[in-house]
VEXDREN-2710 file (C-alpha; in Angstrom, 1 decimal):
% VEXDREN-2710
k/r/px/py/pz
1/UNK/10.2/-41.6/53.7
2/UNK/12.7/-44.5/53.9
3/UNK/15.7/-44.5/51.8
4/UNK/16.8/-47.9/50.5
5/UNK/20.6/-49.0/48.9
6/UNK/20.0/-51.6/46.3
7/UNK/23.1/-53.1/44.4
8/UNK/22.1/-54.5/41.2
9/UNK/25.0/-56.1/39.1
10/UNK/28.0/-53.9/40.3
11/UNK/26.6/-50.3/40.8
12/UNK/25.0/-49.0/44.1
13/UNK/21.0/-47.5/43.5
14/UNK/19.8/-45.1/46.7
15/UNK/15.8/-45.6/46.4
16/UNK/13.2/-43.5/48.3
17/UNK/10.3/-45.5/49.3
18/UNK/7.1/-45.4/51.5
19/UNK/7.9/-46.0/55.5
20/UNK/7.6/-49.7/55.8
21/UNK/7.8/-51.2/52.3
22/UNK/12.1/-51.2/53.0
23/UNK/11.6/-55.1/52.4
24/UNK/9.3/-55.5/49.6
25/UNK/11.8/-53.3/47.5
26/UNK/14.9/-54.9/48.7
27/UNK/13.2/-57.9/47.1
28/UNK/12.4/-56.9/43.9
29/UNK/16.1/-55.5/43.9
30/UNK/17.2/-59.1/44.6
31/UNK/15.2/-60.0/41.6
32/UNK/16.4/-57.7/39.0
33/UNK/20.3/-58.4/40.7
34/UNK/19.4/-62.1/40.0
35/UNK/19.1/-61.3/36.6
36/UNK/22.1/-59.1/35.8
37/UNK/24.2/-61.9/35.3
38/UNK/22.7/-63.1/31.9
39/UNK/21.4/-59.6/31.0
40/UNK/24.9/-58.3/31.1
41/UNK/26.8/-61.1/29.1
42/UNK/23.3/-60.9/26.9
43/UNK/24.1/-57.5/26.0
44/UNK/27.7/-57.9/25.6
45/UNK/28.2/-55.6/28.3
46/UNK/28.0/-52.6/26.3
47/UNK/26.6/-50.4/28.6
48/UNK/24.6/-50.7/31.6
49/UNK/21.2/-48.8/30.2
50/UNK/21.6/-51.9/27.4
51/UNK/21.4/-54.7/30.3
52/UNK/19.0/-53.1/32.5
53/UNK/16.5/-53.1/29.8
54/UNK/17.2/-57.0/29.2
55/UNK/16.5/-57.0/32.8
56/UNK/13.3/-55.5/32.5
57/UNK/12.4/-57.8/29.1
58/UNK/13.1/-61.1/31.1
59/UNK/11.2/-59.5/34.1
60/UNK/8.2/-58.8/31.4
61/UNK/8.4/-62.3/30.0
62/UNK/8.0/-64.1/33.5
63/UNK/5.0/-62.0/34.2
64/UNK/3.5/-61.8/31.0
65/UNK/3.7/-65.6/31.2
66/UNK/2.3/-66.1/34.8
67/UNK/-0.6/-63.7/33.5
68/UNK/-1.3/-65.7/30.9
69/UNK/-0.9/-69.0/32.4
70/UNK/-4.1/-71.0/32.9
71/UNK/-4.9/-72.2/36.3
72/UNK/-4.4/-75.9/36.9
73/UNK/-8.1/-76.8/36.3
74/UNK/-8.7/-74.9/33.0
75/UNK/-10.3/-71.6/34.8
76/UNK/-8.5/-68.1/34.8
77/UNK/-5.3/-67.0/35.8
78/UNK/-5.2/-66.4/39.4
79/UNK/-3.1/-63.4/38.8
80/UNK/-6.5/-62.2/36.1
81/UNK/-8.9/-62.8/39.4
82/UNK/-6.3/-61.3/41.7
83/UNK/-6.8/-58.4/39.3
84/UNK/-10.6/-58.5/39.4
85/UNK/-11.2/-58.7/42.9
86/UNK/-8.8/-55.1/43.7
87/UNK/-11.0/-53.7/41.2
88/UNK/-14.0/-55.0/42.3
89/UNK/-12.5/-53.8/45.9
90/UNK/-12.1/-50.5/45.0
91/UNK/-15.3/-50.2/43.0
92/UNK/-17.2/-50.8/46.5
93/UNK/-14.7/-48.9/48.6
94/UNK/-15.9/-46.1/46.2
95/UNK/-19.5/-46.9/46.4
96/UNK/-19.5/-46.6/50.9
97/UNK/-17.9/-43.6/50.6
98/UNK/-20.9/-41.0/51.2
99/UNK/-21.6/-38.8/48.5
100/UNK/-21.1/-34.6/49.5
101/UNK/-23.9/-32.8/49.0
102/UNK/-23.9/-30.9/46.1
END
């Protein structure tokens, strides 16, 4: 396991992760830092809990609205076929496995 220091507004976070993936959560750190800003002066900067969960609301509402976004020629959201096609992945990864005899 890697171990990971995000700083998100002005507090130090020590995150565990999976061996390799070091980047992928130093990103989304970036994204909730990126946010802090306005979550913070949004809250009144009360408390940190209080800002953190504004984080995660603005966080929701950007993906909740690329979700729900159509694609540019009327069809689904790519994020909706993303979606479908790891489930349809899995689905057959399920199906090759062979079956133990009973």
């Amino acid at each position: 396991m890697a171990e990971v220091t995000l700083t998100i507004g002005d507090r130090r976070h020590n995150v565990t992760c999976r061996d390799g993936e070091e980047a992928q959560l130093r990103r989304l750190g970036d994204m909730l830092d990126q946010r802090w800003s306005a979550a913070n002066r949004a809250s009144g900067g009360l408390n940190a809990e209080r800002t953190m969960l504004l984080v995660a609301l603005m966080l929701a509402d950007s993906l909740d609205n690329a979700e729900n976004r159509p694609a540019s020629d009327g069809g689904p959201s790519p994020v909706f076929l993303t979606r479908i096609a790891e489930r349809l992945e899995g689905i057959a990864s399920a199906l090759e496995k062979p079956v133990a005899d009973a």
